[in-house]
Biopython code that builds the backbone (N, CA, C, O; Angstrom):
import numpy as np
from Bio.PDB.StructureBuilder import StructureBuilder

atoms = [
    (1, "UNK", "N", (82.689, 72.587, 72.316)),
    (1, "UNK", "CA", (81.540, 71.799, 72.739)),
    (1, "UNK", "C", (80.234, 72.547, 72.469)),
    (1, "UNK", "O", (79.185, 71.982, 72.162)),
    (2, "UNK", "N", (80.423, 74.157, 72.642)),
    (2, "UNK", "CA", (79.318, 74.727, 72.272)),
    (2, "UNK", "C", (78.194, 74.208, 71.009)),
    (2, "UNK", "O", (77.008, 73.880, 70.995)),
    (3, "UNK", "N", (79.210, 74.330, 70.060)),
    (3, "UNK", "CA", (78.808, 74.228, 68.671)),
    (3, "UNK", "C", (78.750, 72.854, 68.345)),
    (3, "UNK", "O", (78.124, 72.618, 67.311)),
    (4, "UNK", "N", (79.272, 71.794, 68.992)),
    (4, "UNK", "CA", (78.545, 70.549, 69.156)),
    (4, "UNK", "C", (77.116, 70.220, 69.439)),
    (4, "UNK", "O", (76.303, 69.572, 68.779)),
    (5, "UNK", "N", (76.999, 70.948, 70.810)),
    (5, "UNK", "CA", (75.131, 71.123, 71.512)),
    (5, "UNK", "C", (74.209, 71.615, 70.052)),
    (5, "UNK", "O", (73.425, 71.017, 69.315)),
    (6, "UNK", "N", (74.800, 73.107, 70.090)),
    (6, "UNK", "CA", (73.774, 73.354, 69.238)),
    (6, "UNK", "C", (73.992, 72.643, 67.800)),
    (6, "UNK", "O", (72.938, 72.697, 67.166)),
    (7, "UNK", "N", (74.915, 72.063, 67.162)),
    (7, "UNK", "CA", (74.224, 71.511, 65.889)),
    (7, "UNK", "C", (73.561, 70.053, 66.258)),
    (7, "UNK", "O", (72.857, 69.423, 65.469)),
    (8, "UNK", "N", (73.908, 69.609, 67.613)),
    (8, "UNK", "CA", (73.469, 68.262, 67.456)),
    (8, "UNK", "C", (71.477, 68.592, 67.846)),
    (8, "UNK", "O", (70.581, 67.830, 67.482)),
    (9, "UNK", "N", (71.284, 69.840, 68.604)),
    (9, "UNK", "CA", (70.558, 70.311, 68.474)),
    (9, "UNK", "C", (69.409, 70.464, 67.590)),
    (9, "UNK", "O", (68.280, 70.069, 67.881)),
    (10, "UNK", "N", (69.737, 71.069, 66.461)),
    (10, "UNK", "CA", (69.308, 71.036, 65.474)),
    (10, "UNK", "C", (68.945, 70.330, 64.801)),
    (10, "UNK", "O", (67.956, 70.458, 64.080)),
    (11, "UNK", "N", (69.908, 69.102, 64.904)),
    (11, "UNK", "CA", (69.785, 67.783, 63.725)),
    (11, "UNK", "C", (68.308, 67.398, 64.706)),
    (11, "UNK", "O", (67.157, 67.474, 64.276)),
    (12, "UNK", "N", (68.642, 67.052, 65.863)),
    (12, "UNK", "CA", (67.495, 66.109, 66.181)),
    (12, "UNK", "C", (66.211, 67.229, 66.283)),
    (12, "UNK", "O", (65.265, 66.616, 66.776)),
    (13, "UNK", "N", (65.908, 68.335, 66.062)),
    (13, "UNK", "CA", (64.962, 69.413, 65.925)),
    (13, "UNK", "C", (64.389, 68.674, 64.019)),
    (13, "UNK", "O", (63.334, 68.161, 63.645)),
    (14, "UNK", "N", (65.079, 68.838, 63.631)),
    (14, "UNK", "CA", (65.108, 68.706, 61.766)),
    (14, "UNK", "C", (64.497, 66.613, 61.840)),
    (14, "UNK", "O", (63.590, 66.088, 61.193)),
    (15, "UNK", "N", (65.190, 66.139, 62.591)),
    (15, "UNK", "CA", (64.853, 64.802, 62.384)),
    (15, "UNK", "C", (63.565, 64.446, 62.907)),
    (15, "UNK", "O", (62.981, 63.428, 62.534)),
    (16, "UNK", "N", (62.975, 65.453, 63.980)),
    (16, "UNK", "CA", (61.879, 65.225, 64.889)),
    (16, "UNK", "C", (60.599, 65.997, 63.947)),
    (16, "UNK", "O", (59.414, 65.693, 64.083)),
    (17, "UNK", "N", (61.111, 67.062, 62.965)),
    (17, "UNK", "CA", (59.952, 67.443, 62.425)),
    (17, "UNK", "C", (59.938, 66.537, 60.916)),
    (17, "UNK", "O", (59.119, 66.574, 59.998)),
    (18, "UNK", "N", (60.957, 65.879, 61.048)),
    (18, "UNK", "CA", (60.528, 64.704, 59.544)),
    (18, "UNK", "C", (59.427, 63.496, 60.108)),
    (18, "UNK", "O", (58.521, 62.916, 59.510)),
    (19, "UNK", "N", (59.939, 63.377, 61.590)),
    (19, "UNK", "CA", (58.738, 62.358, 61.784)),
    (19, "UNK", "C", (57.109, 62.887, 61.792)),
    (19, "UNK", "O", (56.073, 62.234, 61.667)),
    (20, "UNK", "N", (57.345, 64.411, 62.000)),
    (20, "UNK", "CA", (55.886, 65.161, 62.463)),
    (20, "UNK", "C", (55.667, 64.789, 63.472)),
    (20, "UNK", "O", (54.548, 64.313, 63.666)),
    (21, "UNK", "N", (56.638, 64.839, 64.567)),
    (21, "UNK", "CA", (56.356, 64.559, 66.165)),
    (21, "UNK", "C", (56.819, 65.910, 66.544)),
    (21, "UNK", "O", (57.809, 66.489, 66.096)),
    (22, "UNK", "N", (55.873, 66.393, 67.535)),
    (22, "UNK", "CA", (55.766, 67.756, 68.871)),
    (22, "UNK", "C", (56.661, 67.537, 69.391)),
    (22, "UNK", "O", (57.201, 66.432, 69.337)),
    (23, "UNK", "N", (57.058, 68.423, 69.992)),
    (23, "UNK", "CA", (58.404, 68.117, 70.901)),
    (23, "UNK", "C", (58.087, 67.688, 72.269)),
    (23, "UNK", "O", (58.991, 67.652, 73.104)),
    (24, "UNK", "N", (56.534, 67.264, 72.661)),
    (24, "UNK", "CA", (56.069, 67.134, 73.826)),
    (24, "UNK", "C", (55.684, 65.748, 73.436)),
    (24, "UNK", "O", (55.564, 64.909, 74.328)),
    (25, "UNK", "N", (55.415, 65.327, 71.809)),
    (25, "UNK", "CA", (55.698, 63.682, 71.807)),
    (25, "UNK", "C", (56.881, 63.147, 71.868)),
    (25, "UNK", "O", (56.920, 62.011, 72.341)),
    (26, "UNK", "N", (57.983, 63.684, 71.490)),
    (26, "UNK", "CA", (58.886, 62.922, 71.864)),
    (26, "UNK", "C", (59.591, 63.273, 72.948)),
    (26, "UNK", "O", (60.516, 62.513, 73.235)),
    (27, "UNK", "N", (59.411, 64.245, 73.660)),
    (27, "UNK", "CA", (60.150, 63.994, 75.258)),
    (27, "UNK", "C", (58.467, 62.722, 75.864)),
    (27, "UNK", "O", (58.389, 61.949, 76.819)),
    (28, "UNK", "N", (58.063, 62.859, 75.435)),
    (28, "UNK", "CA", (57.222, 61.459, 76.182)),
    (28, "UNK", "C", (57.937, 60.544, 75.690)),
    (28, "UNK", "O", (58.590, 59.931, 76.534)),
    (29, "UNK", "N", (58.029, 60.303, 74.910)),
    (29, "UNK", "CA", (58.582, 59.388, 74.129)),
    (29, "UNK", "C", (59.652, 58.585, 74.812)),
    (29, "UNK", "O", (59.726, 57.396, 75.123)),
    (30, "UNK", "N", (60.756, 59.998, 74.994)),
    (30, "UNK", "CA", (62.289, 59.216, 75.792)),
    (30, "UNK", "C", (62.060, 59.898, 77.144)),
    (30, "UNK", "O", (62.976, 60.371, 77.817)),
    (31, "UNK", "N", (60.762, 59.913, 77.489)),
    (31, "UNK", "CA", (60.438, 60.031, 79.073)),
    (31, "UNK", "C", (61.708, 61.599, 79.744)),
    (31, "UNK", "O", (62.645, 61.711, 80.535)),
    (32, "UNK", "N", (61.189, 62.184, 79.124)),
    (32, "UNK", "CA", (62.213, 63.421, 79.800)),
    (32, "UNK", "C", (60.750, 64.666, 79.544)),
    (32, "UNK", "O", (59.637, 64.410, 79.086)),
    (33, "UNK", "N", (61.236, 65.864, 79.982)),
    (33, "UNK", "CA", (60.476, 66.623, 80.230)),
    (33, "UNK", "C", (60.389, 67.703, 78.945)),
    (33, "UNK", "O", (61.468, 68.276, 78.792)),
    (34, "UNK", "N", (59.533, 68.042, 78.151)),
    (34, "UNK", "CA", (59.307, 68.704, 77.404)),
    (34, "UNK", "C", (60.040, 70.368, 77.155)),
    (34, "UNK", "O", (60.079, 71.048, 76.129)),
    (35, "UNK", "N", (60.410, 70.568, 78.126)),
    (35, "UNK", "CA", (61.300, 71.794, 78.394)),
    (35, "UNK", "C", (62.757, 71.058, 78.133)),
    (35, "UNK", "O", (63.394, 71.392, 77.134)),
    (36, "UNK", "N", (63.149, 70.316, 78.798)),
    (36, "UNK", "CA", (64.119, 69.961, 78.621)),
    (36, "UNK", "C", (64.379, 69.399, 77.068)),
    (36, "UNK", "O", (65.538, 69.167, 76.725)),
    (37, "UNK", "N", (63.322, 69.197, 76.181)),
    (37, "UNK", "CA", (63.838, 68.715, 75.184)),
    (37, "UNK", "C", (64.281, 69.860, 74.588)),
    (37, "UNK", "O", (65.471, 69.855, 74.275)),
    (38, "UNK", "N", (63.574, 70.947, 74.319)),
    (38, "UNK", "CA", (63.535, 72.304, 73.939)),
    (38, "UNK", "C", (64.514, 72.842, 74.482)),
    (38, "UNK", "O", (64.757, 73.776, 73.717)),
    (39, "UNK", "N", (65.510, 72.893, 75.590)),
    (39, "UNK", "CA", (66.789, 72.957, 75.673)),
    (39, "UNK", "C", (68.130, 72.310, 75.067)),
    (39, "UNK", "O", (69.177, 72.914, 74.833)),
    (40, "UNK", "N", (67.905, 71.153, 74.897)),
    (40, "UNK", "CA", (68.436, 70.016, 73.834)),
    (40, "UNK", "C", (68.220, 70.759, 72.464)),
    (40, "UNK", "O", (69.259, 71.291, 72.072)),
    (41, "UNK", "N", (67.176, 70.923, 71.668)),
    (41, "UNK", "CA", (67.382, 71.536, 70.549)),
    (41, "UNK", "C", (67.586, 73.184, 70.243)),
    (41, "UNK", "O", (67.435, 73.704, 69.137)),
    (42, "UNK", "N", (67.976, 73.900, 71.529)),
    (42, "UNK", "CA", (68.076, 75.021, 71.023)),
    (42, "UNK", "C", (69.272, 74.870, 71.420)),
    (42, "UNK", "O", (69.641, 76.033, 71.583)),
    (43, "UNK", "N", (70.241, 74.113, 71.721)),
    (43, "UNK", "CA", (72.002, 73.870, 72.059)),
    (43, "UNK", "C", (72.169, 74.222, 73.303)),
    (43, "UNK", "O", (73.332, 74.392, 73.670)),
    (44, "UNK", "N", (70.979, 74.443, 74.358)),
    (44, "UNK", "CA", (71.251, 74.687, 75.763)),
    (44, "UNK", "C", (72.259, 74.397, 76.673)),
    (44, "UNK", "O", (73.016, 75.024, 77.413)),
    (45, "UNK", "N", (71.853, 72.402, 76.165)),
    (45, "UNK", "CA", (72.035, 70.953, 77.013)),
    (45, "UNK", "C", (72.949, 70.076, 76.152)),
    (45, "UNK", "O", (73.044, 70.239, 74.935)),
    (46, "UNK", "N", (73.637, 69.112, 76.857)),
    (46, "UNK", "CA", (73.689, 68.280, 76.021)),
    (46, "UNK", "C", (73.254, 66.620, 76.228)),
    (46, "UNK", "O", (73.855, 65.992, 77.099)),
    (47, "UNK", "N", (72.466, 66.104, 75.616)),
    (47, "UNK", "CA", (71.499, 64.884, 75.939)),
    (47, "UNK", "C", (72.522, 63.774, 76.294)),
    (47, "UNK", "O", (72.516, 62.869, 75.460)),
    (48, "UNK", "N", (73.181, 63.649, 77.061)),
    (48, "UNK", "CA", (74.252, 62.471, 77.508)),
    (48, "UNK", "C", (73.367, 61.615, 77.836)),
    (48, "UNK", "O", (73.543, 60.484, 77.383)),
    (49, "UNK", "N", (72.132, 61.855, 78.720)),
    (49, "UNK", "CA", (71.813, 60.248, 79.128)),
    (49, "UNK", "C", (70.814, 59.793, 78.011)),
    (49, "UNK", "O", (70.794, 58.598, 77.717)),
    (50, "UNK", "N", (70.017, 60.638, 77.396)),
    (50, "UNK", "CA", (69.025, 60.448, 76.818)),
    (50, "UNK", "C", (69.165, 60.352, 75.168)),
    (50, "UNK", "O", (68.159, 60.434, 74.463)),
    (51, "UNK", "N", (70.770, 60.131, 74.488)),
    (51, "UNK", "CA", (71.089, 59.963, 73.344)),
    (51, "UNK", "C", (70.508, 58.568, 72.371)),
    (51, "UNK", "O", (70.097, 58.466, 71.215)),
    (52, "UNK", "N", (70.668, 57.834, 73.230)),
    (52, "UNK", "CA", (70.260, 56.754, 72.816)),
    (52, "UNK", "C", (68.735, 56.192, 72.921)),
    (52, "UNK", "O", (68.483, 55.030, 72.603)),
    (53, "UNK", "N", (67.732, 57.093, 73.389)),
    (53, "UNK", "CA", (66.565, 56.693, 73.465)),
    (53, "UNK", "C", (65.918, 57.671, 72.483)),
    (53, "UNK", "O", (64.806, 57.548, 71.969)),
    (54, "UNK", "N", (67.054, 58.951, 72.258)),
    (54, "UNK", "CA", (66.169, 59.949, 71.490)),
    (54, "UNK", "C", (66.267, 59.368, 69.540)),
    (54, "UNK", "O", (65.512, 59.685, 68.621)),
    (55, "UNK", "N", (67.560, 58.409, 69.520)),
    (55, "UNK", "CA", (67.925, 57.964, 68.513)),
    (55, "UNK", "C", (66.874, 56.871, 68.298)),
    (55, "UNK", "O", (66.241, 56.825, 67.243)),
    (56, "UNK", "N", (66.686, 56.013, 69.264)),
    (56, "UNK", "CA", (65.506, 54.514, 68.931)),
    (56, "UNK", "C", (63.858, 55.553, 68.897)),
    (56, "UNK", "O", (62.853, 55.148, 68.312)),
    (57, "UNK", "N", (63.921, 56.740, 69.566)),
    (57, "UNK", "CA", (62.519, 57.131, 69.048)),
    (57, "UNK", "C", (62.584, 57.532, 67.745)),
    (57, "UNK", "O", (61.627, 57.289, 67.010)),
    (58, "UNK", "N", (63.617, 58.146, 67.300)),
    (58, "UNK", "CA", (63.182, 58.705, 65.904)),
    (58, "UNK", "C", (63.604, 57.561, 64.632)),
    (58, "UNK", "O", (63.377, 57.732, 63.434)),
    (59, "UNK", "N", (64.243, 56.424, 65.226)),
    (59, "UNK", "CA", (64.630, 55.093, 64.612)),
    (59, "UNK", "C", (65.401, 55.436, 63.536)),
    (59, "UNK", "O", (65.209, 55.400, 62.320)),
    (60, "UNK", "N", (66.621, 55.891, 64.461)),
    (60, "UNK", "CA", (67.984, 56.272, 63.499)),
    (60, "UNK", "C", (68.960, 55.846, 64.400)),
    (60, "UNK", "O", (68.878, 56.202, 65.576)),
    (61, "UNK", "N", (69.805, 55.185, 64.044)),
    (61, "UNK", "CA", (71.285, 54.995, 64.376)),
    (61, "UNK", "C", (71.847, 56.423, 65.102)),
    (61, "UNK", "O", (71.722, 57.601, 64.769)),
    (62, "UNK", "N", (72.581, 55.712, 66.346)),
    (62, "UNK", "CA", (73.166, 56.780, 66.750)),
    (62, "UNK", "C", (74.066, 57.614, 65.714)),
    (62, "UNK", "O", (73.979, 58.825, 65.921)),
    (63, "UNK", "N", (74.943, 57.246, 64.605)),
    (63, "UNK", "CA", (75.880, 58.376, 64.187)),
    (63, "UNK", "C", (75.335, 59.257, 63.733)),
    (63, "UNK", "O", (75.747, 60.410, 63.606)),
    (64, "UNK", "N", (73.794, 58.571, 63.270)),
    (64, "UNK", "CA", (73.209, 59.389, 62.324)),
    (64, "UNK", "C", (72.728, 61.017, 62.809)),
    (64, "UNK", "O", (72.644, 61.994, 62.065)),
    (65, "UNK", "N", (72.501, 60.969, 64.011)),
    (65, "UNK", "CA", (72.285, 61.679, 65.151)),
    (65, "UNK", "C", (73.246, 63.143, 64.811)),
    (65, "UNK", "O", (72.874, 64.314, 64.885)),
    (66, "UNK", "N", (74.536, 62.620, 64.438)),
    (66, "UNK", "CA", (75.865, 63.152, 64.726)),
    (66, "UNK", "C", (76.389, 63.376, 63.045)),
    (66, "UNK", "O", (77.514, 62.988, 62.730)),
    (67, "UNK", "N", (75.533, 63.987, 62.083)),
    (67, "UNK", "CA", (75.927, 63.866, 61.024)),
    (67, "UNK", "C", (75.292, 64.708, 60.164)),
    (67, "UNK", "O", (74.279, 64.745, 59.465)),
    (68, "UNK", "N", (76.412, 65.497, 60.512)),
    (68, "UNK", "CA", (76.117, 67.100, 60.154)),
    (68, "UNK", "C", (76.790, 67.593, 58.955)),
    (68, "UNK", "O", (77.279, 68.713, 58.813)),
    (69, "UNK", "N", (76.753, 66.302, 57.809)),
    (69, "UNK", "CA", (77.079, 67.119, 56.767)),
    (69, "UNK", "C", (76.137, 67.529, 55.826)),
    (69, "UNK", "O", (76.530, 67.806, 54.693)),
    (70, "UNK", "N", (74.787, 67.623, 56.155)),
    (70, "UNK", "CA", (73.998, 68.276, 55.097)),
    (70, "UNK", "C", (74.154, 69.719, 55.343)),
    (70, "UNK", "O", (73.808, 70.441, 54.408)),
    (71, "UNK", "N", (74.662, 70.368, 56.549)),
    (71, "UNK", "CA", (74.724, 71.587, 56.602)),
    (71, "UNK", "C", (75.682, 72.290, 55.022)),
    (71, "UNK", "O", (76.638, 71.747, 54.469)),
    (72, "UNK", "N", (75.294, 73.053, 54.798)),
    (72, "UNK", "CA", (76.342, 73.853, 53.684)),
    (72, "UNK", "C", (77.429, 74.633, 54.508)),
    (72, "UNK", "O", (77.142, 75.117, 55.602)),
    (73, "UNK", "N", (78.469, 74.726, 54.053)),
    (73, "UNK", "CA", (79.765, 75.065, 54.823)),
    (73, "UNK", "C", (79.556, 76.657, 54.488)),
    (73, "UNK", "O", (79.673, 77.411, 55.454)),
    (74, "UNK", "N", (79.416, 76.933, 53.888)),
    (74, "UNK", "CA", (79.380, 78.399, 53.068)),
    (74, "UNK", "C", (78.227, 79.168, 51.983)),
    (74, "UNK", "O", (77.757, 78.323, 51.221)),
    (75, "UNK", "N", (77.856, 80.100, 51.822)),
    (75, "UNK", "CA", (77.012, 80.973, 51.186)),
    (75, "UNK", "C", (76.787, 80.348, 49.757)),
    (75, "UNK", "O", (75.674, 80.161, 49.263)),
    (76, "UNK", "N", (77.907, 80.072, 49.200)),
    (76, "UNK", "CA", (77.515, 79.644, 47.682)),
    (76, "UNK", "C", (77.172, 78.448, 47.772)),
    (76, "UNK", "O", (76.675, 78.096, 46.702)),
    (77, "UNK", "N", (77.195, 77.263, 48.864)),
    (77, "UNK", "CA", (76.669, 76.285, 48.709)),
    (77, "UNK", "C", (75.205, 76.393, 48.893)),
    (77, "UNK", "O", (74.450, 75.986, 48.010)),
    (78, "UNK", "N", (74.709, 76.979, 50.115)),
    (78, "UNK", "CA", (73.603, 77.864, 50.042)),
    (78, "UNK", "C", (72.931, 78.208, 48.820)),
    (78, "UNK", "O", (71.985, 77.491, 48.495)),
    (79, "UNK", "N", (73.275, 79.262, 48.018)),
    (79, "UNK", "CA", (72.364, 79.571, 46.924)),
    (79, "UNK", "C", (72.893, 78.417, 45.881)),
    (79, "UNK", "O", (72.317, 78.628, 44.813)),
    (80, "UNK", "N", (73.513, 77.607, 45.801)),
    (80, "UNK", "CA", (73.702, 76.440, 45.018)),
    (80, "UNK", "C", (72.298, 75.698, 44.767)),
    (80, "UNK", "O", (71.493, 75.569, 43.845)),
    (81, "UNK", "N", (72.487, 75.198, 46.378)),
    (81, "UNK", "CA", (71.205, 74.531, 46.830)),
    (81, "UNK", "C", (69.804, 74.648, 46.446)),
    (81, "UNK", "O", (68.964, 73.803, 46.139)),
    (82, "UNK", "N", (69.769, 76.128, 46.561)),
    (82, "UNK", "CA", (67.959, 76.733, 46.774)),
    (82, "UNK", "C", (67.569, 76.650, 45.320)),
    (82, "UNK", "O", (66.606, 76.132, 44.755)),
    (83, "UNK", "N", (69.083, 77.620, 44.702)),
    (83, "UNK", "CA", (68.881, 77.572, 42.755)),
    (83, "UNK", "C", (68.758, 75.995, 41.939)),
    (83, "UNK", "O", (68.377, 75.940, 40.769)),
    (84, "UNK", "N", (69.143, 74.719, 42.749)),
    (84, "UNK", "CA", (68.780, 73.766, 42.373)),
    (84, "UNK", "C", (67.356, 72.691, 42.594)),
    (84, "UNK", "O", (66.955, 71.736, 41.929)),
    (85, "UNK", "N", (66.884, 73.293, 43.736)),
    (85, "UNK", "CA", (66.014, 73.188, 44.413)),
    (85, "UNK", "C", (64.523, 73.572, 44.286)),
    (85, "UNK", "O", (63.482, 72.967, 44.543)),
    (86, "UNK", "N", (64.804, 74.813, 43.790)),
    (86, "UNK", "CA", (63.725, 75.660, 43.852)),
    (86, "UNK", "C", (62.795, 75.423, 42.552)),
    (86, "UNK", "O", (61.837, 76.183, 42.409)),
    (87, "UNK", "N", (63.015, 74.464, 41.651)),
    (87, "UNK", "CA", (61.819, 73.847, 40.654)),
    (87, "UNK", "C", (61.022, 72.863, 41.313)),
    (87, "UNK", "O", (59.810, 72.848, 41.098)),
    (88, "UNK", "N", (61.428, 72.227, 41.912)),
    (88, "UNK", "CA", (61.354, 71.005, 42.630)),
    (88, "UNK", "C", (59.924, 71.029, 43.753)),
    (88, "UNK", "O", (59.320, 70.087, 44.265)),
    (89, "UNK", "N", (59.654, 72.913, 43.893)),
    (89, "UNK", "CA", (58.569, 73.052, 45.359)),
    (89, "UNK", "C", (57.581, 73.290, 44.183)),
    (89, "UNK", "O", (57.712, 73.645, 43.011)),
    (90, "UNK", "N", (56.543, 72.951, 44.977)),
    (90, "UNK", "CA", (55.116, 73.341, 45.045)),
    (90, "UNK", "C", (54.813, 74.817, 44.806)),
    (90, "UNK", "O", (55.371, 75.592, 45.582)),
    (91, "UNK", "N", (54.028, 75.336, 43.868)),
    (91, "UNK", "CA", (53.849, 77.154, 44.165)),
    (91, "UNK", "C", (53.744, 77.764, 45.039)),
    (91, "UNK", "O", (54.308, 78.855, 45.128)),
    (92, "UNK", "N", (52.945, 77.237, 46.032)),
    (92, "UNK", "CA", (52.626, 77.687, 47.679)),
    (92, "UNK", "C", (53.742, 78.100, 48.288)),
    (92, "UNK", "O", (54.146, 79.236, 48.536)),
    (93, "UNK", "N", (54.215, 76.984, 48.513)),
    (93, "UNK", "CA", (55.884, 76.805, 48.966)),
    (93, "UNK", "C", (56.910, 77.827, 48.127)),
    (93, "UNK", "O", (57.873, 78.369, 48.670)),
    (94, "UNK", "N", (56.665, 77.952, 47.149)),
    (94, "UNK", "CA", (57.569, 78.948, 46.349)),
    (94, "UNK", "C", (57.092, 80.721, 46.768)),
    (94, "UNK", "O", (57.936, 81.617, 46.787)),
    (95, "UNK", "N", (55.636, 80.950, 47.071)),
    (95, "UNK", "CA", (55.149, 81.770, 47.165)),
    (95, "UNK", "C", (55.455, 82.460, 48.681)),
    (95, "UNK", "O", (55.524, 83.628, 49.064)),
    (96, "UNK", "N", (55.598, 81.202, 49.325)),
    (96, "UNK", "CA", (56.042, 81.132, 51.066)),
    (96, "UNK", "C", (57.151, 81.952, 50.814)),
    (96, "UNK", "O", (57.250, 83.128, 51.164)),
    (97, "UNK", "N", (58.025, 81.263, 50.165)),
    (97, "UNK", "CA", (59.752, 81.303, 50.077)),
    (97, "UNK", "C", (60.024, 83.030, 49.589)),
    (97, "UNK", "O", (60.844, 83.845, 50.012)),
    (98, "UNK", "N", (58.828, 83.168, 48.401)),
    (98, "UNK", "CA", (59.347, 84.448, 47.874)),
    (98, "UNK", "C", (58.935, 86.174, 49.230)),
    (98, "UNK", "O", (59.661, 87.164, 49.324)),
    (99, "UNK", "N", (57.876, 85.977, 49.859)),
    (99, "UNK", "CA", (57.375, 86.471, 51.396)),
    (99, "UNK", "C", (58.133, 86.647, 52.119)),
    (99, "UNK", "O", (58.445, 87.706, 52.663)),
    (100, "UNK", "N", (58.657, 85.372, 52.267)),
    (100, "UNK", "CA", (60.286, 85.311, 53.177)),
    (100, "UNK", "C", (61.354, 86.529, 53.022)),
    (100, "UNK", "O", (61.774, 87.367, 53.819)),
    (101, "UNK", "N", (61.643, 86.227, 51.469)),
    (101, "UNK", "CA", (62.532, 86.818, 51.539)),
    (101, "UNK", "C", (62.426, 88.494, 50.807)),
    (101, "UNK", "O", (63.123, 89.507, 50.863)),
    (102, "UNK", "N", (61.339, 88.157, 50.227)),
    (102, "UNK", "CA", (61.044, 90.189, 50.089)),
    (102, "UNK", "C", (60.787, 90.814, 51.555)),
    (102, "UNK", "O", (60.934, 92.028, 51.694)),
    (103, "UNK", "N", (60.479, 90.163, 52.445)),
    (103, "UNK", "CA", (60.239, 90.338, 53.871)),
    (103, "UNK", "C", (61.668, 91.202, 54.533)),
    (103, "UNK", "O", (61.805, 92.237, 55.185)),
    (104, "UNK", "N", (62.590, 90.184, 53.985)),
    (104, "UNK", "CA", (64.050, 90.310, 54.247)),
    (104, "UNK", "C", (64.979, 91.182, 53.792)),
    (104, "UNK", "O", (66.092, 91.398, 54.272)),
    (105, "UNK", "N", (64.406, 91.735, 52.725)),
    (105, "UNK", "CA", (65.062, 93.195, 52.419)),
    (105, "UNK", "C", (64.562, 94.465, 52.171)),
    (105, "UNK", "O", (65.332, 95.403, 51.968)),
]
sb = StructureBuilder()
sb.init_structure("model")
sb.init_model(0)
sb.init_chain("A")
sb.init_seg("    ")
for serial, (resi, resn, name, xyz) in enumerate(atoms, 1):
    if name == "N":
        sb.init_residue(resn, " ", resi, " ")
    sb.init_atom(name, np.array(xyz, "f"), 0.0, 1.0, " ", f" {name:<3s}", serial, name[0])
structure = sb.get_structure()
């Protein structure tokens, strides 16, 4: 169940910054408390009552909620990804990315 919280966590963290909503607009939103949402996306909690209002705010179907296969299962899907990806950004964004990760070693 752990690893349920936190990826369902996540998804709605990832779905809430596609709308460009705060996490203090959408706990207004589904009327819950702004801390508490921030427990919800860091895999604290798990949103039993508030699943279905957090789904009509971000105007997605509940499974969608629950649909965690964009994650990559493994490392080479990972650099699959980025190496397919990575023409595709903006220089900024590439310049971000390269910071990142000279940062990182």
């Amino acid at each position: 169940m752990k690893e349920i919280k936190y990826l369902l966590g996540q998804r709605i963290k990832e779905l809430r910054n596609k709308k460009k909503y705060s996490q203090q607009q959408l706990a207004e939103l589904i009327n819950i408390d702004q801390r508490n949402l921030s427990n919800i996306e860091c895999g604290n909690t798990f949103p039993a009552k508030s699943l279905f209002s957090i789904a009509e705010a971000l105007n997605i179907s509940l499974p969608e909620l629950f649909d965690f296969d964009y994650i990559p299962k493994n490392v080479d899907e990972m650099k699959s990804y980025i190496s397919k990806n990575i023409d595709n950004l903006e220089d900024n964004d590439i310049k971000t990315m390269y910071r990142i990760i000279k940062s990182m070693l």
